[in-house]
N, C-alpha and C positions, 0 to 999 in steps of 0.2 A: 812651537819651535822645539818640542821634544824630539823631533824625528832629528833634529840637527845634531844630539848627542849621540846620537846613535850610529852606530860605524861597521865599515862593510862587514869586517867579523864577525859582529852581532846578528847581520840582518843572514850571512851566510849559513851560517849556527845555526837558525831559526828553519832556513830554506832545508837545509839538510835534516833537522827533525821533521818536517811535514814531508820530504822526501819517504822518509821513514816509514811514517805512518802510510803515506801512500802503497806504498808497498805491502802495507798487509790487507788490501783492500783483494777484494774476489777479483778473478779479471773482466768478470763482467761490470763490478763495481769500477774498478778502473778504466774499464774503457769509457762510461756513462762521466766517469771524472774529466779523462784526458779531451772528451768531445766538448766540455765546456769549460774547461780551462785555456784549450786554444781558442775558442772564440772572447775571451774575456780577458785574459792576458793581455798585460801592457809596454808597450817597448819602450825603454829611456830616451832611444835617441828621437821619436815621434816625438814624446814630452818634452825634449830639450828645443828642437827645432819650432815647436811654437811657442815657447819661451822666450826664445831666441827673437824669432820672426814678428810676433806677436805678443810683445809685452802685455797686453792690454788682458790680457784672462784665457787665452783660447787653451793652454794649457789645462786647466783645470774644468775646463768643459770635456776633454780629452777623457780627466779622469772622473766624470759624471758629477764633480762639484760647483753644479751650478748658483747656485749663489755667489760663493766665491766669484766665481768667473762675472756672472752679472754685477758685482760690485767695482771690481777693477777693473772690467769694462766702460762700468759709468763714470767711474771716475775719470780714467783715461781720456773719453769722449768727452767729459765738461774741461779738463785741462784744455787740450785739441782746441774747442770751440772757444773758451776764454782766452787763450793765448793768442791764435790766428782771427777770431773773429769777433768779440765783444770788445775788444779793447785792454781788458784787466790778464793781460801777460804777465803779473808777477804771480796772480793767483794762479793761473792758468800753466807756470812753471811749475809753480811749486807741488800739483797736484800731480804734476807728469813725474817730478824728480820722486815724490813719495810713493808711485805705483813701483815704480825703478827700482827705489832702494827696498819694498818687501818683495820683490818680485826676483832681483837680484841674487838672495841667498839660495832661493830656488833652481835656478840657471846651474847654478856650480856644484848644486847636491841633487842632480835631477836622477843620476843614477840610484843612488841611496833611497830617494823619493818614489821611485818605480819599484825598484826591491821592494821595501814597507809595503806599496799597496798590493805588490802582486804575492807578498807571505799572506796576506791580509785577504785577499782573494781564495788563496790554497785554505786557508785555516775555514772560511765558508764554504766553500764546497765541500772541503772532508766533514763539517758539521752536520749536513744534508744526510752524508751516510751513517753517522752513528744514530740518528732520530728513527732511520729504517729500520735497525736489526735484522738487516740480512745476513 
């Protein structure tokens, strides 16, 4: 929950240093950057709307954290099926209401949350150029 202290000015401050740096990159180094930063780049509002849509993890499959996503998938899916179908609806709430409530602070910092991965993105690919020494 670190990324939760963390606020638009930090993560803008950050965007605008790797901005920096990008710019002093060859244009040829830049262009080799900017062809797989747009394929890799993450949009908030995609992250939010499976959030939103899909409590259950699809969010985090979005941002290649899979485990994650398989964990509060399966939780979800034993809530779902002990609630509606085994009979044990209080377990089966309560497992729904507990994906809900971690899943929830994510929902309302989804921007914030896409910012961090996609500094976090720029910071590896410009890492790629300083290993070349071109």
């Amino acid at each position: 929950m670190a990324l939760l202290t963390r606020d638009k000015e930090q993560l803008r401050l950050e965007e605008n240093q790797l901005r920096e740096q990008i710019a002093t990159l060859s244009v040829e180094q830049k262009r080799q950057y900017y062809a797989q930063e747009v394929r890799l780049i993450k949009d908030p509002d995609t992250y939010a709307a499976l959030n939103w849509a899909f409590v259950a993890g699809l969010h985090h499959f979005y941002l290649g954290k899979w485990s994650r996503g398989l964990i509060n998938l399966a939780l979800m899916t034993l809530g779902v099926i002990f609630y509606f179908l085994v009979g044990f609806s209080l377990l089966g709430a309560a497992l729904i209401v507990f994906v809900f409530a971690i899943e929830l602070p994510q929902l309302f910092n989804s921007e914030n949350v896409i910012h961090d991965y996609n500094n976090q993105l720029m910071k590896r690919l410009l890492a790629q150029f300083d290993h070349k020494g071109e």
